[in-house]
DRENVO-325364 format. One record per residue (C-alpha): chain; z negated, x, y. Coordinates in Angstrom, 2 decimals. Last residue first. Example, Ala and Ser with C-alpha at 12.3 -4.5 7.8 and 13.67 -1.06 7.14 Angstrom:
BEGIN
{'A',{-7.14,13.67,-1.06}}
{'A',{-7.80,12.30,-4.50}}
END
This chain:
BEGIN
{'A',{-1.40,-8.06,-4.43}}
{'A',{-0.23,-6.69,-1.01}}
{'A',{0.05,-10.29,0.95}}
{'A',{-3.68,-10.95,-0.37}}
{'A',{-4.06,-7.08,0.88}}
{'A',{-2.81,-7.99,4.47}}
{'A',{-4.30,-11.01,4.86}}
{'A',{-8.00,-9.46,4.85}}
{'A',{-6.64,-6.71,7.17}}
{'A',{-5.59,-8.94,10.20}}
{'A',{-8.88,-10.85,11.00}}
{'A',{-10.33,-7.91,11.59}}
{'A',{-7.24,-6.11,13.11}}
{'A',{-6.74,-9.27,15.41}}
{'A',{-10.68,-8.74,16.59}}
{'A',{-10.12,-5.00,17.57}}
{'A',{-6.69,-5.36,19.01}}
{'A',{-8.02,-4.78,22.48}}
{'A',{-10.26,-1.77,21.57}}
{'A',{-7.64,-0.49,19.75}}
{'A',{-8.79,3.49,19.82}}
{'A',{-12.91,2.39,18.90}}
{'A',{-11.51,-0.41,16.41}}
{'A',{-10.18,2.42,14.46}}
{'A',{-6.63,1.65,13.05}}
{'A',{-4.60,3.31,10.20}}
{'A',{-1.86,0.73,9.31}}
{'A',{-1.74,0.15,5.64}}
{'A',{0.72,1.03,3.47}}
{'A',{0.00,0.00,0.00}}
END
């Protein structure tokens, strides 16, 4: 899987999409 590599301190902005984000991510991956 390729995921993205994010740290909520550099995508301050983007921190609560990326939460949100990851858990659909590996359903969609499986």
């Amino acid at each position: 899987s390729t995921l993205p590599k994010m740290t909520p301190g550099e995508h301050k902005g983007k921190k609560v999409a990326v939460k949100y984000s990851l858990p659909i991510l590996f359903i969609i991956d499986e």
